[in-house]
C-alpha positions, 0 to 999 in steps of 0.5 A: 116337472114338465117333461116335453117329449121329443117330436117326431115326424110320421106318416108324411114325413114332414108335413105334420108333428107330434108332441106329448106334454106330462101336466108338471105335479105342481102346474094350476088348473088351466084351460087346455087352450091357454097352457098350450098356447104357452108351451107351443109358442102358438096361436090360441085360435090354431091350438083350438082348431086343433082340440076341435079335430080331434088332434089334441087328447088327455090320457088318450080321450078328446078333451073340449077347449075349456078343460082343465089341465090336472097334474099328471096328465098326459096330453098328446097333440098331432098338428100340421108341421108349421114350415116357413119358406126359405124364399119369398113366395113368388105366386106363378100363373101355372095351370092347374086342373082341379078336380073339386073345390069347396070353402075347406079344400080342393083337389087337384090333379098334378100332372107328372114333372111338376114339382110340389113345392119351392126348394133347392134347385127348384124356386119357382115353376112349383104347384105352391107357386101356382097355388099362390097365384091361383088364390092371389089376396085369398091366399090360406096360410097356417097359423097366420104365417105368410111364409107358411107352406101353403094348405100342403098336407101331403105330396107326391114326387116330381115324375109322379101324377095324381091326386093332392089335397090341399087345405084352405083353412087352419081347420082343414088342414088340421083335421086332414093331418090328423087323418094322416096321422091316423092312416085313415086317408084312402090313398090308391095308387096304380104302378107299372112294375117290372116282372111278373108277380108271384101273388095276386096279392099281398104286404110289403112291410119294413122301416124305410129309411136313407140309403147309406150308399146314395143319400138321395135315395131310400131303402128298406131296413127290415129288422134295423128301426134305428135306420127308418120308419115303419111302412106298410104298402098292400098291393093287389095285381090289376092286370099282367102284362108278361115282362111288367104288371100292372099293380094296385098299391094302397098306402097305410103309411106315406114315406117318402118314396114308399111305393118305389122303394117297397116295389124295389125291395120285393124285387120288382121295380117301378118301370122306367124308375131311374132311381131305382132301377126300373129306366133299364130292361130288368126283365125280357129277352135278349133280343135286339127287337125287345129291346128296340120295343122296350126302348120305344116305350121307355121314350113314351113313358119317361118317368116312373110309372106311378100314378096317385089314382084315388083319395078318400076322407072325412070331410073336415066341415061336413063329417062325411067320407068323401072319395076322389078318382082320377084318369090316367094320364095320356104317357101311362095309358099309351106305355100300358097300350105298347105293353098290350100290343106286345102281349097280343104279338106274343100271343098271336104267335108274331115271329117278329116279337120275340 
């Protein structure tokens, strides 16, 4: 008998699935792409890009779309998540600066305080919303669905700026989300933290999951995988700025929140985080002209100090590794700027900073 496994979400959290079909003993020989066209209940065409990509194995090979399907097989399949909006998509002119842009793809940078896509609280002023205004009639969309969440294979947070790829093509975004799965996307990130690190380097690792005390935020499980997902964050010390650092984070895992809630964790919260702590002073001294400082740059930087500063890929049409980087914005530069300052008071021996 067939057994479908239950599908389970990774590495993005939802912008991708995974399936595992056992090939039921008494099922007819059959091209791979019309047997999983009945069991997906999806287009022959998105089944194909998928096979394609690489996202659909037999027995943990690639297989072509003409395979035979045998009895016993083990078929295992990685496609992007095929969500519907819940609302009509209301296309926005909102400016986005993109970096790139070819026939499969663009990278853009989204600037902090931009939602990513429609959802409760936020329908509109969202960069889906801008996207479907920016490609009007051209407009890509997932296995033919309007509604779809259009080329979205990853995200990041509202109050964090950044680097996003977003796929034009069911092919694209295909073979991104395998990459995804597959923790083969260079995702670098830099993060304003506070306190003074105690290596230069290293892992935080742990199942990351809601926090039974508040659902709107996240937690790590160290030993408990019933309560999260594995995730896996290294980070390595850019510059030390006294009472904060400035780190590099490279993602193996993408949960959501990750970065904030692994830095949290080690005891060392994103700067002016208000999630999760980082928007109080954490570390310093108990003086008042600290605190007007630290105050000063909290007004600065209003946000969490989280900036997605790099991308790297396969390139789904070419086969070659591409790799993106963009600038700090201008409220994360000048933070950093403040911070340098009260690092070169210190050091000058100001008696004015304490």
């Amino acid at each position: 008998m067939q057994e479908d496994l239950e599908v389970q979400e990774t590495a993005s959290d939802d912008y991708f699935e995974t399936k595992e079909i056992v090939v039921d003993p008494k099922q007819d020989q059959l091209r791979i792409d019309k047997f999983l066209h009945g069991r997906l209940q999806s287009s022959r065409n998105r089944i194909q890009n998928a096979i394609k990509a690489g996202s659909i194995t037999v027995d943990g090979k690639p297989v072509k779309a003409n395979h035979k399907v045998k009895p016993g097989e083990h078929i295992y399949i990685v496609l992007p998540r095929a969500f519907s909006e819940e609302t009509s998509l209301l296309p926005e002119n909102i400016p986005l600066d993109i970096r790139y842009e070819d026939e499969d793809l663009l990278i853009l940078h989204k600037p902090p305080g931009l939602v990513v896509h429609p959802g409760v609280g936020n329908w509109t002023g969202t960069l889906v919303n801008g996207l479907a205004y920016y490609f009007g009639d051209d407009l890509p969309v997932l296995d033919g669905n309007p509604n779809s969440r259009i080329g979205l294979v990853h995200r990041i947070d509202k109050d964090t700026s950044g680097l996003m790829v977003i796929a034009k093509t069911d092919f694209a975004m295909t073979h991104l989300a395998k990459q995804f799965f597959d923790h083969t996307i260079e995702r670098t990130y830099y993060a304003l933290v506070w306190g003074d690190l105690e290596k230069d380097k290293g892992t935080i690792t742990g199942h990351i999951g809601r926090d039974y005390r508040d659902a709107k935020k996240y937690m790590v499980y160290p030993e408990d995988e019933d309560k999260g997902k594995w995730a896996v964050t290294h980070y390595e010390v850019v510059e030390r700025l006294y009472y904060v650092t400035l780190v590099k984070c490279n993602l193996e895992t993408g949960r959501t929140h990750q970065i904030r809630v692994h830095m949290e964790h080690l005891g060392h919260p994103l700067f002016s985080d208000s999630k999760y702590g980082g928007d109080k002073i954490v570390k310093g001294t108990v003086y008042t002209k600290y605190k007007q400082y630290v105050e000063r740059i909290f007004q600065v930087l209003p946000r969490q100090g989280l900036h997605a500063k790099s991308l790297g890929f396969i390139h789904p049409r070419t086969g070659e590794r591409v790799f993106f980087e963009s600038e700090l914005p201008e409220d994360f530069n000048d933070s950093l700027t403040l911070w340098r300052d009260y690092v070169a008071q210190r050091q000058a021996g100001k008696t004015n900073m304490p």
